[in-house]
C-alpha positions in Angstrom: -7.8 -17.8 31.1 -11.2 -16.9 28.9 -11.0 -17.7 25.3 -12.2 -15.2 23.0 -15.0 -15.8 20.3 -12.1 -15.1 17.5 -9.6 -17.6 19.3 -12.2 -20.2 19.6 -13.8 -19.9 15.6 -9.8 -20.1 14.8 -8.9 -23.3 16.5 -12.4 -24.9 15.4 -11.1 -24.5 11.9 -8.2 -26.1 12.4 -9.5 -28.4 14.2 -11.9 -29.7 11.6 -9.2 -30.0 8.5 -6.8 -31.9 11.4 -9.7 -34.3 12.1 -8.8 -37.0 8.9 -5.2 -36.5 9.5 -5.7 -37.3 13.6 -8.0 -40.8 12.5 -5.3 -41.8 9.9 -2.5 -41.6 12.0 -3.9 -43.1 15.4 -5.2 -46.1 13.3 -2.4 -46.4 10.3 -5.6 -46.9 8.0 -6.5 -45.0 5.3 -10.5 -45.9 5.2 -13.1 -45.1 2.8 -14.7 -42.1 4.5 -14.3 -40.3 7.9 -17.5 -42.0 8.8 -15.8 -46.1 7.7 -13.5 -45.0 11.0 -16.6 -45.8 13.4 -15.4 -49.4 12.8 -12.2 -49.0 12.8 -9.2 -49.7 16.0 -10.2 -46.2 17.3 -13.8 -45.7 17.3 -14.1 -44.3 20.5 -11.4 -41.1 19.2 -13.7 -41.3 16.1 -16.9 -40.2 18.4 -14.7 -38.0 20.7 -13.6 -36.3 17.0 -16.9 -35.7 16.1 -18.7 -35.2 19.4 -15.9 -32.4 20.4 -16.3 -30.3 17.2 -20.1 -30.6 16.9 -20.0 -29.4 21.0 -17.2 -26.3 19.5 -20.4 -25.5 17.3 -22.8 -25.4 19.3 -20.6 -23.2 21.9 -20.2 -20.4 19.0 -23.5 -20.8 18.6 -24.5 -20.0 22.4 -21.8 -17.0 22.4 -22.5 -15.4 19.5 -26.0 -16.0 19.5 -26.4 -15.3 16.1 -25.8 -17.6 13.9 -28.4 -20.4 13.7 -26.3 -22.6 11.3 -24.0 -23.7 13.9 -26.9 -25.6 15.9 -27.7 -27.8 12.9 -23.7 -28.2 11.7 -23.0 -29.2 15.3 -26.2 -31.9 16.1 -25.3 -33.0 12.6 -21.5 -34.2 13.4 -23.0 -35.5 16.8 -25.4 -37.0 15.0 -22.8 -38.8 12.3 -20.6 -39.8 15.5 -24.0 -41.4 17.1 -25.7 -43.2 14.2 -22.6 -45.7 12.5 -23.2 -45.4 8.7 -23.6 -49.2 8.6 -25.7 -49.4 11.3 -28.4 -46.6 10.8 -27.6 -46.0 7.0 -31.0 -43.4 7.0 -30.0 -41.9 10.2 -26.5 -41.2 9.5 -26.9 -39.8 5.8 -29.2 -37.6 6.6 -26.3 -36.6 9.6 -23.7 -36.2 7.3 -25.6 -34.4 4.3 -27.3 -32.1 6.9 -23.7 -31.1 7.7 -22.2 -30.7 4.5 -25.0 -28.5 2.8 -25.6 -26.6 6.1 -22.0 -26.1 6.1 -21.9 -25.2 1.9 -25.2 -22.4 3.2 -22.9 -21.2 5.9 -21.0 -19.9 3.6 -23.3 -18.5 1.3 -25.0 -16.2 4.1 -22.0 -14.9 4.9 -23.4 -11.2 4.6 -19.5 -9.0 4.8 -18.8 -7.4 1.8 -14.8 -8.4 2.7 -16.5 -12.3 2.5 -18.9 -11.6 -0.8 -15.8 -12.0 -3.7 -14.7 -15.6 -2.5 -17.2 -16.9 -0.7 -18.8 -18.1 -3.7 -15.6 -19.9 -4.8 -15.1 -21.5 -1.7 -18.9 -23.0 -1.4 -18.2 -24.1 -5.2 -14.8 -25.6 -3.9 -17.4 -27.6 -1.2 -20.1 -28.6 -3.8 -17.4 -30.1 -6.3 -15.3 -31.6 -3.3 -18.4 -33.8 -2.7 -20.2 -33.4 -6.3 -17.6 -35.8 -7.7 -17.0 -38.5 -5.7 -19.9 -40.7 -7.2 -18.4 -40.5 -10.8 -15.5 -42.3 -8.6 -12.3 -39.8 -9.5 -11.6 -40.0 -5.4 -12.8 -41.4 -2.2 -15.5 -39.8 -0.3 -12.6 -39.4 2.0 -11.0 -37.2 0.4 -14.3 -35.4 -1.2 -14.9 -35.1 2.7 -12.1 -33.5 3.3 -12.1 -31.1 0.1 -15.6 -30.2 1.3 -14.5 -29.4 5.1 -11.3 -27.0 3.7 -13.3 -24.5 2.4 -15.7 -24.5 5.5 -12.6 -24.5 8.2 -11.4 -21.6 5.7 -14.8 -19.9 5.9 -15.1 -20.2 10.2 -11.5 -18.7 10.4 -12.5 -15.9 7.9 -14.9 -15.0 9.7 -13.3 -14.8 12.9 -10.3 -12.3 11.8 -13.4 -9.8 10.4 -14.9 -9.6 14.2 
């Protein structure tokens, strides 16, 4: 059976909001971040997490051959799998931030005129997810996962417009 391109952006965007909710439930720990989970019971689904939906970017990058974001959001979430946030602190920031801002861009070069109304409220959704977690009103857990909503939303967007 071959997967189309709009079947695989689909169940990449659920697959990334389902990531946090997969980690929680195999270890029955709510941690500080996605990234605190590299230590956790389950590291090794932690990586596999991470390493399968950076490889599900890359793939949409290699068959659609278009959009260059995807190498750079997919090495990036390899990359946070690869370099443990306690471990290579430089390494795996950079990772992480590469991701979220690539991801944030993603959405902003969305070129449809169906995408240009929200796609501004949905990168602002991103930017605040992850803009307010230093003044300490929520984890970076969650700000993680406020962040990776509006991306997920903007992948499957994309995909019914094809």
């Amino acid at each position: 059976m071959r997967i189309n391109t709009q079947q695989f952006e689909r169940a990449l965007s659920v697959f990334l909001v389902f990531i946090s909710p997969i980690l929680i439930a195999t270890t029955g720990e709510i941690r500080p971040s996605i990234s605190d989970y590299a230590y956790s019971s389950q590291s090794n689904l932690f990586v596999a997490l991470l390493t399968i939906a950076g490889t599900m970017y890359l793939y949409n990058y290699t068959n659609n051959n278009k959009h260059w974001y995807n190498i750079i959001m997919g090495m990036s979430l390899i990359g946070v799998a690869l370099t443990p946030h306690k471990d290579y602190q430089i390494l795996h920031y950079f990772f992480a931030t590469s991701y979220f801002i690539t991801s944030i861009l993603s959405i902003g070069l969305s070129s449809s005129i169906y995408m240009r109304k929200y796609k501004w409220y949905v990168a602002i959704i991103s930017i605040i997810g992850l803009g307010l977690v230093p003044f300490g009103w929520y984890s970076i857990l969650v700000g993680e996962n406020i962040a990776m909503v509006p991306a997920s939303f903007n992948f499957f967007v994309k995909s019914l417009k094809k």
